[in-house]
N, CA and C atoms as a LAMMPS dump frame, in Angstrom:
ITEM: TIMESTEP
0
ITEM: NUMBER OF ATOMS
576
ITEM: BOX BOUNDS ff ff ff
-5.0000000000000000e+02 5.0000000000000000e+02
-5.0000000000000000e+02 5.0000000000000000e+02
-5.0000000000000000e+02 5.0000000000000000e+02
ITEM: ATOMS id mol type element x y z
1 1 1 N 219.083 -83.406 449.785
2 1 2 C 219.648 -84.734 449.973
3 1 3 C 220.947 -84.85 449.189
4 2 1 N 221.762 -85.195 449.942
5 2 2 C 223.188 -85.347 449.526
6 2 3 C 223.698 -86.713 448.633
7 3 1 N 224.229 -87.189 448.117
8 3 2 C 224.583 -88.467 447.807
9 3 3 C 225.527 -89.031 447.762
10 4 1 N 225.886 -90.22 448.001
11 4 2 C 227.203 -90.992 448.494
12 4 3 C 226.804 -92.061 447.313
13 5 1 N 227.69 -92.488 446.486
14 5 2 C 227.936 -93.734 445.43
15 5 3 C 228.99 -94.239 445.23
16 6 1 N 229.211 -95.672 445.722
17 6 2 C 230.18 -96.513 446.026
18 6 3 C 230.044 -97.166 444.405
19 7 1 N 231.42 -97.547 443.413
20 7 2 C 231.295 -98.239 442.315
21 7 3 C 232.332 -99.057 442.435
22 8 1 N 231.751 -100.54 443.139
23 8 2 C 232.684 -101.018 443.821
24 8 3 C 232.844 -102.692 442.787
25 9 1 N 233.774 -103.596 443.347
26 9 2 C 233.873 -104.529 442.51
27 9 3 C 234.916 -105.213 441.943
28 10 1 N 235.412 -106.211 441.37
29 10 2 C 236.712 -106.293 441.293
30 10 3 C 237.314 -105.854 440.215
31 11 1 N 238.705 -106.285 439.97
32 11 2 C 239.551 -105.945 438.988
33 11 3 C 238.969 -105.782 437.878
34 12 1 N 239.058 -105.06 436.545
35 12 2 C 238.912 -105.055 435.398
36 12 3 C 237.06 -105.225 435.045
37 13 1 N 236.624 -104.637 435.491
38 13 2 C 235.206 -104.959 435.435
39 13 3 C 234.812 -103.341 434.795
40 14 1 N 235.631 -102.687 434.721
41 14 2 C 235.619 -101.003 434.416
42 14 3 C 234.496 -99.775 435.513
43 15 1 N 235.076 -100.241 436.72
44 15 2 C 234.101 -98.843 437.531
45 15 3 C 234.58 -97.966 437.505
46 16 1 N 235.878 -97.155 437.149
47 16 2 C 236.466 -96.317 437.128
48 16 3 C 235.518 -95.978 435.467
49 17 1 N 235.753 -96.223 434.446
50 17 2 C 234.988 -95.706 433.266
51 17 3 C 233.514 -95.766 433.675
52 18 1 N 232.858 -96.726 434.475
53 18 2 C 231.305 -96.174 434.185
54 18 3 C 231.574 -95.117 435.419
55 19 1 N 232.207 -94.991 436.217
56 19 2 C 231.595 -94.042 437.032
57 19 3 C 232.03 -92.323 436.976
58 20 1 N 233.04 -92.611 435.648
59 20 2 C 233.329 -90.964 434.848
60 20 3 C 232.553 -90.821 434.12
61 21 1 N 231.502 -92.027 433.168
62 21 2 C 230.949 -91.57 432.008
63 21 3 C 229.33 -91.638 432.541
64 22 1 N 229.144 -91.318 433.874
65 22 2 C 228.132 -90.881 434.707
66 22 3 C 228.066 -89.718 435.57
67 23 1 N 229.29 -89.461 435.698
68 23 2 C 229.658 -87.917 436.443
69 23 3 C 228.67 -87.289 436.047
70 24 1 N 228.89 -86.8 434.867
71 24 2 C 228.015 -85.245 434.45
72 24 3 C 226.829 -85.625 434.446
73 25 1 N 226.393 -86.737 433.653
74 25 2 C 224.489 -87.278 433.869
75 25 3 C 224.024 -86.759 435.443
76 26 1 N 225.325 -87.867 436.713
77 26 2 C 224.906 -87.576 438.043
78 26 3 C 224.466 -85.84 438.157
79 27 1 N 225.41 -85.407 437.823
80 27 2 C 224.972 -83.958 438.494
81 27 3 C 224.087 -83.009 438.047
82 28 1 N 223.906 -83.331 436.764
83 28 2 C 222.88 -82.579 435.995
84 28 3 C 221.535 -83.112 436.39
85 29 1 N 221.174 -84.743 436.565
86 29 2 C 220.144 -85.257 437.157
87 29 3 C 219.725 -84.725 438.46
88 30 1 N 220.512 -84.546 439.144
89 30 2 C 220.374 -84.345 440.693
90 30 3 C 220.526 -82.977 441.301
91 31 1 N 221.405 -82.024 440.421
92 31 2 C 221.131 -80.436 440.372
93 31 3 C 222.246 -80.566 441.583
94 32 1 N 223.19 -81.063 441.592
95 32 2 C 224.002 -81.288 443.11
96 32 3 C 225.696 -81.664 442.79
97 33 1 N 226.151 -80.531 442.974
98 33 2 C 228.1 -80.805 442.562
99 33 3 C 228.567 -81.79 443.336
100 34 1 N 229.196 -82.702 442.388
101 34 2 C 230.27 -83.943 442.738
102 34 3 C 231.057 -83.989 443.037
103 35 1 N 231.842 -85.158 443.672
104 35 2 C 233.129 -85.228 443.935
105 35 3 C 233.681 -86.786 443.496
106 36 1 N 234.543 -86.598 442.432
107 36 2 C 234.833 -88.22 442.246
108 36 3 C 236.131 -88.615 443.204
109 37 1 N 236.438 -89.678 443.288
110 37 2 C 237.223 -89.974 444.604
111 37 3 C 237.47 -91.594 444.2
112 38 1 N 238.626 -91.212 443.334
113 38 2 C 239.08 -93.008 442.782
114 38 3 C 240.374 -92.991 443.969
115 39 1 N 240.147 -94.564 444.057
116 39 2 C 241.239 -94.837 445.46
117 39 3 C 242.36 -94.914 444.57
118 40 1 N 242.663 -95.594 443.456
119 40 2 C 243.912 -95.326 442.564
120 40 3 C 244.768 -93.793 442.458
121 41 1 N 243.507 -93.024 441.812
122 41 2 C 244.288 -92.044 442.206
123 41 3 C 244.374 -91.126 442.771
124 42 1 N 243.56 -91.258 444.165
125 42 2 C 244.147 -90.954 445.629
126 42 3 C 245.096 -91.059 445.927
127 43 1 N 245.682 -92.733 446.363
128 43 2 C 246.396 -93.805 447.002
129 43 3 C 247.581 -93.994 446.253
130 44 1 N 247.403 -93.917 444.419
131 44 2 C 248.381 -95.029 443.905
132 44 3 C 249.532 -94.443 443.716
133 45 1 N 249.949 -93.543 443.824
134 45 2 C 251.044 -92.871 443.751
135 45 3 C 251.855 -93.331 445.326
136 46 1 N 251.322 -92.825 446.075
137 46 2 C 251.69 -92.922 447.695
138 46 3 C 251.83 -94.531 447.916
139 47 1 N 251.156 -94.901 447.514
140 47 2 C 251.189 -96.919 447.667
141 47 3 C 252.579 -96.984 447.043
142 48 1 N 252.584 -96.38 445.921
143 48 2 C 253.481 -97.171 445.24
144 48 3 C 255.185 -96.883 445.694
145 49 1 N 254.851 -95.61 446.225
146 49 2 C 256.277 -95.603 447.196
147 49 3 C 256.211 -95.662 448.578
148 50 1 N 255.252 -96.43 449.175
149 50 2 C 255.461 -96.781 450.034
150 50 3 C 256.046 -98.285 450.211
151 51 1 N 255.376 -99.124 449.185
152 51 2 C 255.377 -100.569 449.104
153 51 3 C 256.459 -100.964 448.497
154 52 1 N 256.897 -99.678 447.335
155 52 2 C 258.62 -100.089 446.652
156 52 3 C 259.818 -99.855 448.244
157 53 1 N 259.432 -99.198 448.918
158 53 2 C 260.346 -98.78 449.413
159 53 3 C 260.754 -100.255 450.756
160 54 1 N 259.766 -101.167 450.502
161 54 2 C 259.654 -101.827 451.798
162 54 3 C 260.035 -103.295 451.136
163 55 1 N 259.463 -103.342 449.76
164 55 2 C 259.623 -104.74 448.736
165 55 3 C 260.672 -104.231 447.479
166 56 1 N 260.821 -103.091 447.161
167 56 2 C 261.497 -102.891 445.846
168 56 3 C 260.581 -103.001 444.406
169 57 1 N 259.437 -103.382 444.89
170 57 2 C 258.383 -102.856 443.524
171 57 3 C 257.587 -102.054 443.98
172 58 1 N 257.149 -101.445 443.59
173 58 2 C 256.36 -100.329 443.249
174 58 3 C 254.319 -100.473 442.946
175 59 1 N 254.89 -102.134 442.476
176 59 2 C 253.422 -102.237 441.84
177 59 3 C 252.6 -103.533 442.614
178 60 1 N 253.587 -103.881 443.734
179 60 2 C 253.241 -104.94 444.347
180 60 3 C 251.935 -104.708 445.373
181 61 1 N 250.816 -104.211 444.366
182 61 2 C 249.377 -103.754 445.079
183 61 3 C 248.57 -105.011 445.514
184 62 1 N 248.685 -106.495 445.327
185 62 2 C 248.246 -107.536 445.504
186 62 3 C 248.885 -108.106 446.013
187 63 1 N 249.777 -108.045 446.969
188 63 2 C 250.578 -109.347 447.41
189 63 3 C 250.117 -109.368 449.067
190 64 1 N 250.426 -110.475 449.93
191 64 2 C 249.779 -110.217 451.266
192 64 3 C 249.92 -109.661 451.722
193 65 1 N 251.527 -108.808 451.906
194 65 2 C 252.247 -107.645 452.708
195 65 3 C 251.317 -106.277 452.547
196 66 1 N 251.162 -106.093 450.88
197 66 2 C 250.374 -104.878 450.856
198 66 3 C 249.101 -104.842 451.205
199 67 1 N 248.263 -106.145 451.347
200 67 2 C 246.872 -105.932 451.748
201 67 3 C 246.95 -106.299 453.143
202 68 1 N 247.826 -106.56 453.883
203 68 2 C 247.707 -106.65 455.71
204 68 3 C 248.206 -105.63 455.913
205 69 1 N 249.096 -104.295 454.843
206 69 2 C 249.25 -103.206 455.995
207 69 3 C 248.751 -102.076 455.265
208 70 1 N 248.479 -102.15 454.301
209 70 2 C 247.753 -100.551 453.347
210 70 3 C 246.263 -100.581 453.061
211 71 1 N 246.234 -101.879 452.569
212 71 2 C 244.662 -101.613 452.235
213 71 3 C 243.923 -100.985 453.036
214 72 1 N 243.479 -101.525 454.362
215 72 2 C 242.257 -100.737 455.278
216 72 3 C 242.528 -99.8 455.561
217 73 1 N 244.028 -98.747 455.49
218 73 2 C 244.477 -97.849 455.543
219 73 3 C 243.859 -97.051 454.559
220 74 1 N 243.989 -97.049 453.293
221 74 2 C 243.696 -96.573 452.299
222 74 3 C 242.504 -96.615 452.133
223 75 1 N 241.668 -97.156 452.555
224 75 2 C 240.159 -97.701 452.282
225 75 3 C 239.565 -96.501 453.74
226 76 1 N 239.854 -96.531 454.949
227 76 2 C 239.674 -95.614 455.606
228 76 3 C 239.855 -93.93 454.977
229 77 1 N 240.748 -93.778 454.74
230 77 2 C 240.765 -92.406 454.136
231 77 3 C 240.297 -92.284 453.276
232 78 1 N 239.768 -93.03 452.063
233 78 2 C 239.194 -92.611 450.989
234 78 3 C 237.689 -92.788 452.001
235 79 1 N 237.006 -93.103 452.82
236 79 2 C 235.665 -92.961 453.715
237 79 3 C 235.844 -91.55 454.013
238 80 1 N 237.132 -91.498 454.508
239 80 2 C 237.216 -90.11 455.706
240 80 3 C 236.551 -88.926 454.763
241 81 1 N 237.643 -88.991 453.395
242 81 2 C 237.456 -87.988 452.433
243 81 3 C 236.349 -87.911 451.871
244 82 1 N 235.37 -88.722 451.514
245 82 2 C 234.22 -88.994 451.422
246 82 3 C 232.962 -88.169 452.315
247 83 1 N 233.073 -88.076 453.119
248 83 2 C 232.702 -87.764 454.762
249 83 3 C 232.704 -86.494 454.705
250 84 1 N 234.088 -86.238 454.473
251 84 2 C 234.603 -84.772 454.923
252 84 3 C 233.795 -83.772 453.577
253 85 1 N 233.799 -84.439 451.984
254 85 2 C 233.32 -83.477 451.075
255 85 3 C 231.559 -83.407 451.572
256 86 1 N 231.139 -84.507 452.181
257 86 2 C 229.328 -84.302 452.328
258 86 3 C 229.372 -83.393 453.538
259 87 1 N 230.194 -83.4 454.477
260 87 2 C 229.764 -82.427 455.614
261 87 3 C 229.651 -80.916 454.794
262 88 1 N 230.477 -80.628 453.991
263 88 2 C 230.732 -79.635 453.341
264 88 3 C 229.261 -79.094 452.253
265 89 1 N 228.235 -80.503 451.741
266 89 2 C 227.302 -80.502 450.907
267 89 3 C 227.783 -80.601 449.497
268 90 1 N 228.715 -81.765 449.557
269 90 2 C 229.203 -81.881 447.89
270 90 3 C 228.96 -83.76 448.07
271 91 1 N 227.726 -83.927 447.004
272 91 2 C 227.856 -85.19 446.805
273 91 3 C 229.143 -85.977 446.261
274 92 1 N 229.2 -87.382 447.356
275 92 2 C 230.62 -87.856 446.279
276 92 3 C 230.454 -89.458 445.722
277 93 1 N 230.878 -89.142 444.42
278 93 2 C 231.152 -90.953 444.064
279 93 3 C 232.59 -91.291 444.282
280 94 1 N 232.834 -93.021 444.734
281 94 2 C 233.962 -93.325 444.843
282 94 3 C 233.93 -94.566 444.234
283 95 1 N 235.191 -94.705 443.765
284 95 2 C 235.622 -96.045 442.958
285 95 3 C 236.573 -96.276 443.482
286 96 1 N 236.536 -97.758 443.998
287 96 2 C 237.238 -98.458 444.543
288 96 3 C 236.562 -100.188 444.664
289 97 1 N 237.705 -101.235 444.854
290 97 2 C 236.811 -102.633 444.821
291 97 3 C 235.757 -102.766 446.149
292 98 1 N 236.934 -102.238 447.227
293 98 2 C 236.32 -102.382 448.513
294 98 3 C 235.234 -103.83 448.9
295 99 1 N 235.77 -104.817 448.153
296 99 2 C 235.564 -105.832 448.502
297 99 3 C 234.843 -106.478 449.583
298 100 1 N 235.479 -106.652 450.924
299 100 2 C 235.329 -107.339 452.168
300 100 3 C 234.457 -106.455 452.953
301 101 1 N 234.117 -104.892 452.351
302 101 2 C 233.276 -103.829 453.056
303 101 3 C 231.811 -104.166 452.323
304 102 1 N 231.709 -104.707 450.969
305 102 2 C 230.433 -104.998 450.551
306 102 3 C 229.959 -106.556 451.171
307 103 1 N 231.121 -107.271 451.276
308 103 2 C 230.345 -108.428 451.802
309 103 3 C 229.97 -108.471 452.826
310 104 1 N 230.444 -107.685 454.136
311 104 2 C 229.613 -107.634 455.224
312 104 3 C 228.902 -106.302 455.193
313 105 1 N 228.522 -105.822 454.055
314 105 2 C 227.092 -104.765 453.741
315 105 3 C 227.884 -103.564 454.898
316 106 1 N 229.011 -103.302 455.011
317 106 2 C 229.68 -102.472 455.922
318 106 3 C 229.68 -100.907 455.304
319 107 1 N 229.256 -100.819 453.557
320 107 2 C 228.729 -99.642 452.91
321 107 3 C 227.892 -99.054 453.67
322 108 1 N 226.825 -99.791 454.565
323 108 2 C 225.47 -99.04 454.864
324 108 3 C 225.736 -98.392 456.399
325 109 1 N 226.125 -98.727 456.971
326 109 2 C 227.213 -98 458.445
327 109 3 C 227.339 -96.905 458.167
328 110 1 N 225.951 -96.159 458.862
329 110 2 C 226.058 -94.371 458.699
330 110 3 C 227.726 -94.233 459.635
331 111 1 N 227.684 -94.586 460.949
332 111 2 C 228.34 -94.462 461.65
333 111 3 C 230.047 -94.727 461.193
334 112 1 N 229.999 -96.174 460.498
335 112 2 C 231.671 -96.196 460.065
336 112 3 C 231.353 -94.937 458.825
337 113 1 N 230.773 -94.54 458.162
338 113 2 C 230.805 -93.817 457.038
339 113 3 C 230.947 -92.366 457.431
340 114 1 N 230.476 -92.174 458.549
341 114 2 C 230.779 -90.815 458.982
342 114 3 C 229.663 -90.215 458.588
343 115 1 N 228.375 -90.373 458.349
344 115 2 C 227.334 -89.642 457.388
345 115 3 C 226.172 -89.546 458.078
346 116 1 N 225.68 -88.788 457.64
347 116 2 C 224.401 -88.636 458.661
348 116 3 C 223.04 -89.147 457.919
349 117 1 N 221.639 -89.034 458.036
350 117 2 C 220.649 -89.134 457.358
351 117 3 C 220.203 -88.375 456.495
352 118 1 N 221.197 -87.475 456.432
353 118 2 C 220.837 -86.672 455.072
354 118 3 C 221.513 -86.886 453.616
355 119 1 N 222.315 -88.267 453.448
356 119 2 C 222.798 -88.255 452.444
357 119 3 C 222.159 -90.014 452.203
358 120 1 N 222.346 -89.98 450.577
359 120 2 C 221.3 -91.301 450.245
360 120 3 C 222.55 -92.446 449.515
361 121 1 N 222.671 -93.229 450.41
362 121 2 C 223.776 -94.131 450.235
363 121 3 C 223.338 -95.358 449.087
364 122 1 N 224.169 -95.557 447.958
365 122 2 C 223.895 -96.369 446.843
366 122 3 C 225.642 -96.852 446.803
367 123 1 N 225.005 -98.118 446.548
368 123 2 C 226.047 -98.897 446.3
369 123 3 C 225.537 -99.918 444.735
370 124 1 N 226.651 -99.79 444.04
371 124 2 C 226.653 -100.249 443.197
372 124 3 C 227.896 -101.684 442.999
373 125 1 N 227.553 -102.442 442.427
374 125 2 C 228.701 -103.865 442.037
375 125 3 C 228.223 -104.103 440.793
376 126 1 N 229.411 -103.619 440.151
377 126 2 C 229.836 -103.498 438.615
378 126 3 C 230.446 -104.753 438.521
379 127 1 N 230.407 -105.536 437.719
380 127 2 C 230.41 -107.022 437.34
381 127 3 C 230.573 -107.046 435.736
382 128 1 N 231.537 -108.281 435.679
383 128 2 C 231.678 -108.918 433.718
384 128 3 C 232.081 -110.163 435.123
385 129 1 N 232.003 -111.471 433.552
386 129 2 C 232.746 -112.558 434.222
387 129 3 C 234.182 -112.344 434.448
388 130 1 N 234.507 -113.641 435.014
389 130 2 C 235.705 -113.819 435.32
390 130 3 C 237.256 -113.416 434.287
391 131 1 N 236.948 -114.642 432.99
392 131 2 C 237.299 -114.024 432.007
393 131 3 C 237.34 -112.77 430.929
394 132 1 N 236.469 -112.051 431.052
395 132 2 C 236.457 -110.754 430.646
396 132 3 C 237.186 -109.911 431.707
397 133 1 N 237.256 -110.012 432.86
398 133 2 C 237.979 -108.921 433.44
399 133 3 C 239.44 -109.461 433.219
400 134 1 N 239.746 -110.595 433.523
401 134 2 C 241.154 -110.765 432.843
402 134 3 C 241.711 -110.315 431.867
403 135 1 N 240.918 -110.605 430.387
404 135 2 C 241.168 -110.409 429.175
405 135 3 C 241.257 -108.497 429.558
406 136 1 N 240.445 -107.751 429.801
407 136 2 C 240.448 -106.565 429.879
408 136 3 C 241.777 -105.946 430.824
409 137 1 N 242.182 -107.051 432.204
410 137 2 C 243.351 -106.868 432.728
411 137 3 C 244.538 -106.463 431.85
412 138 1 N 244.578 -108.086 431.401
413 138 2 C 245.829 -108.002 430.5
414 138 3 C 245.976 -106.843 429.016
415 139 1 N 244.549 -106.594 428.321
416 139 2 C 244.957 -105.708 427.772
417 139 3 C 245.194 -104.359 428.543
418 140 1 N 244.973 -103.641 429.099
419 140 2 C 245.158 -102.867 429.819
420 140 3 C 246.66 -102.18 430.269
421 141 1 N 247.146 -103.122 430.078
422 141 2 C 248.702 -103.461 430.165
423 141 3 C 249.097 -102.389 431.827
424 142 1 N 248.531 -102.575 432.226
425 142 2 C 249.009 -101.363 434.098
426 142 3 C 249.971 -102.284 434.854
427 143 1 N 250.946 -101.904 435.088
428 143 2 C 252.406 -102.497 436.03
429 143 3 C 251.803 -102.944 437.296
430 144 1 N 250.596 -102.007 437.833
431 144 2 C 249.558 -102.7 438.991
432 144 3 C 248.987 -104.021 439.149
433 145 1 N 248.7 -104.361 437.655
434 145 2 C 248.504 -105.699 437.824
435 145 3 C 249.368 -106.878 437.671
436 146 1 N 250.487 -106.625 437.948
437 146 2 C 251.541 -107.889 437.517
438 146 3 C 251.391 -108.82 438.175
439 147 1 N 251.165 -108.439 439.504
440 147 2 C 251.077 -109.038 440.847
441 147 3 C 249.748 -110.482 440.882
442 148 1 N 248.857 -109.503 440.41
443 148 2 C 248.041 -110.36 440.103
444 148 3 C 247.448 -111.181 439.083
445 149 1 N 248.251 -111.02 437.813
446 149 2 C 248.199 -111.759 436.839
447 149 3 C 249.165 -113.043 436.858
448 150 1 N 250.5 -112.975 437.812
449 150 2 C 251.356 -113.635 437.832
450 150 3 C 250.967 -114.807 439.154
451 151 1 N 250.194 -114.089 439.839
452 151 2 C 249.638 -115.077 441.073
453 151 3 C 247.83 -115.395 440.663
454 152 1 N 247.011 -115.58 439.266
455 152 2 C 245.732 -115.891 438.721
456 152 3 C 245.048 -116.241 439.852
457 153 1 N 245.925 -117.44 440.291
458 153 2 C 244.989 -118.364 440.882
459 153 3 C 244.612 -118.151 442.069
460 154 1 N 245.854 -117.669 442.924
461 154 2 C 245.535 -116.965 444.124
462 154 3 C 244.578 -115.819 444.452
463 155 1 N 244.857 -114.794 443.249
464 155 2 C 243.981 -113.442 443.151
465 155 3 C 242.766 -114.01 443.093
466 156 1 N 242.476 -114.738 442.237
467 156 2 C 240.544 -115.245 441.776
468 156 3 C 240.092 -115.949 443.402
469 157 1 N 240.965 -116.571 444.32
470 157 2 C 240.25 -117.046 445.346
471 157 3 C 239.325 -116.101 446.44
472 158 1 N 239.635 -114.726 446.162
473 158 2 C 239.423 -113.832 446.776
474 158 3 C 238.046 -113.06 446.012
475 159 1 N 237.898 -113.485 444.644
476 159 2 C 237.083 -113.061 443.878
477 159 3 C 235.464 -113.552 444.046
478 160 1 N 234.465 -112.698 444.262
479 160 2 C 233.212 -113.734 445.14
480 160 3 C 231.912 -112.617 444.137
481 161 1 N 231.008 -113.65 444.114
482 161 2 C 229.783 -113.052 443.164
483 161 3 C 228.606 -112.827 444.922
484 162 1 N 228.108 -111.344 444.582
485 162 2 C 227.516 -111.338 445.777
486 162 3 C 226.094 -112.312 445.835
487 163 1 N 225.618 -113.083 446.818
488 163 2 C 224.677 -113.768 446.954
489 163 3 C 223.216 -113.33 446.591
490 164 1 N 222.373 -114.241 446.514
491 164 2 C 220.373 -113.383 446.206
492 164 3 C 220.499 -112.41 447.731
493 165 1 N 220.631 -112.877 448.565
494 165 2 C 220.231 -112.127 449.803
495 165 3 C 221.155 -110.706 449.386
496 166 1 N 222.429 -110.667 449.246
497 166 2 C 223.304 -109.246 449.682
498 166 3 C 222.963 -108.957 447.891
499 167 1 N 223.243 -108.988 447.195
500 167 2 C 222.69 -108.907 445.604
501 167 3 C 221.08 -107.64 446.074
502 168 1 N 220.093 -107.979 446.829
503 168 2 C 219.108 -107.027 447.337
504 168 3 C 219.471 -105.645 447.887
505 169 1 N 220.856 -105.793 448.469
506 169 2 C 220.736 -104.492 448.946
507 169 3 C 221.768 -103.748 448.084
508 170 1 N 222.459 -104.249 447.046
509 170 2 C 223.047 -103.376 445.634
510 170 3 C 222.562 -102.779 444.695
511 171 1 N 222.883 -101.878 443.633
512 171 2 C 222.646 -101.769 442.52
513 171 3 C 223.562 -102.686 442.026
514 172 1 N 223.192 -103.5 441.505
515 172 2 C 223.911 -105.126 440.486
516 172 3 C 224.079 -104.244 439.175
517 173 1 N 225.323 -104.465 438.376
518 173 2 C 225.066 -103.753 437.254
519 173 3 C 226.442 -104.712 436.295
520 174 1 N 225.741 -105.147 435.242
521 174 2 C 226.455 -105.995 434.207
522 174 3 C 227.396 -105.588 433.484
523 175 1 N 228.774 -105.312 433.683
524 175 2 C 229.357 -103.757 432.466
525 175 3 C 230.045 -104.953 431.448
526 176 1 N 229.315 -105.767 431.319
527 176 2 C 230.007 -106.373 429.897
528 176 3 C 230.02 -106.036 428.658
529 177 1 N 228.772 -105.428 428.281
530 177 2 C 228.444 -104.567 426.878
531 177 3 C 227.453 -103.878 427.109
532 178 1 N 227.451 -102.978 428.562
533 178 2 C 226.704 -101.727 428.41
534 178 3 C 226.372 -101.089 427.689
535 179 1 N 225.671 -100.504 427.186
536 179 2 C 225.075 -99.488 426.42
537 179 3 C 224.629 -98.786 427.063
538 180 1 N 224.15 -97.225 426.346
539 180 2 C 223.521 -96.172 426.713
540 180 3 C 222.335 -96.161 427.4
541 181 1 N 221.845 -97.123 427.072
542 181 2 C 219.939 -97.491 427.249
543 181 3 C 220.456 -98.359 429.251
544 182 1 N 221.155 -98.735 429.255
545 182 2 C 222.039 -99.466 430.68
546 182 3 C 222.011 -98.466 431.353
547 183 1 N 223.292 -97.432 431.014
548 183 2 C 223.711 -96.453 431.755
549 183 3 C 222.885 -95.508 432.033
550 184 1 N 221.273 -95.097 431.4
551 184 2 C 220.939 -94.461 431.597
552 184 3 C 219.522 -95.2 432.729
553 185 1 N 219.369 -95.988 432.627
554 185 2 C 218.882 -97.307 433.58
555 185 3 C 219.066 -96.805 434.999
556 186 1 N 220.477 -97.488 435.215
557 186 2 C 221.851 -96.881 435.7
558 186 3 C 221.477 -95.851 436.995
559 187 1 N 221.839 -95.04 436.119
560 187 2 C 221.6 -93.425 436.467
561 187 3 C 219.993 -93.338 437.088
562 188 1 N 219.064 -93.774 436.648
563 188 2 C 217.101 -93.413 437.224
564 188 3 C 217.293 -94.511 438.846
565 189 1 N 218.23 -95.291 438.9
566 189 2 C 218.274 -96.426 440.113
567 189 3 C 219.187 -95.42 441.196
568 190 1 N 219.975 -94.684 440.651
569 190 2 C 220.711 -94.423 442.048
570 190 3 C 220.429 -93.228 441.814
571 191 1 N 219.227 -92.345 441.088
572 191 2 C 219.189 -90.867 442.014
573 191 3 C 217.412 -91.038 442.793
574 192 1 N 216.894 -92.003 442.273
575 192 2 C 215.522 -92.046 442.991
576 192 3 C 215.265 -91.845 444.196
């Protein structure tokens, strides 16, 4: 059995850190080589000259232009690539928010996913409040987020806590002050 792990979620909530400082647990648990697959740095290089070249910034990853013509672009190929390492028999995790794909549960689509029944699809939504991912934004200091620190109010309208019903078919996971005893929690939920 192969495995597919989505560490999805919004800004500043840190899925990119829990889902490196689970890599090696994953594979040693599961006896099965990984593939990590962050859409940043897939995408963010290529975004960023694509979107300077059309606006003159570089970092304008939040504004409407870039999410009506790159996002599902980018969000497709990081699936494709996904796809392409399990046909091969290399489990993969990916980090990315992928947002509007968890709210219509569009993770579980063997068919959009390209995957067959031999790989065990986990989705995870890594979560802090509102204010903690900000505070963690802004320290963070990334030119990526200007966009959306400078437009708060707009960015947060887009920001949604998944419901009791769709909340059932996630791994829900709190990364506000994780600990070891969490992560290793964590880890027994998505290789079972």
């Amino acid at each position: 059995m192969k495995h597919l792990i989505f560490f999805c979620g919004h800004a500043g909530t840190g899925k990119t850190t829990l889902a490196k400082r689970l890599f090696a647990p994953l594979m040693q648990a599961t006896g099965e080589p990984f593939c990590l697959l962050d859409k940043d740095t897939l995408y963010g290089a290529y975004s960023a000259a694509a979107i300077g070249a059309l606006t003159g910034n570089p970092h304008d990853r939040d504004s409407p232009l870039f999410i009506a013509h790159f996002r599902d672009p980018e969000y497709r190929c990081l699936i494709d690539t996904a796809a392409e390492n399990l046909a091969l028999g290399v489990s993969v995790a990916v980090v990315a928010p992928l947002t509007r794909e968890v709210r219509a549960s569009r993770l579980f689509d063997r068919a959009l996913l390209g995957i067959g029944e031999d790989v065990a699809v986990r989705v995870v939504w890594v979560h802090v409040d509102e204010d903690v991912a900000r505070e963690r934004i802004v320290a963070r200091g990334d030119p990526n987020d200007a966009y959306k620190l400078a437009h708060w109010e707009e960015y947060r309208q887009r920001l949604f806590v998944p419901d009791a019903a769709l909340a059932q078919t996630l791994v829900m996971f709190d990364n506000t002050e994780a600990d070891d005893d969490a992560r290793e929690a964590l880890l027994a939920r998505l290789i079972r």
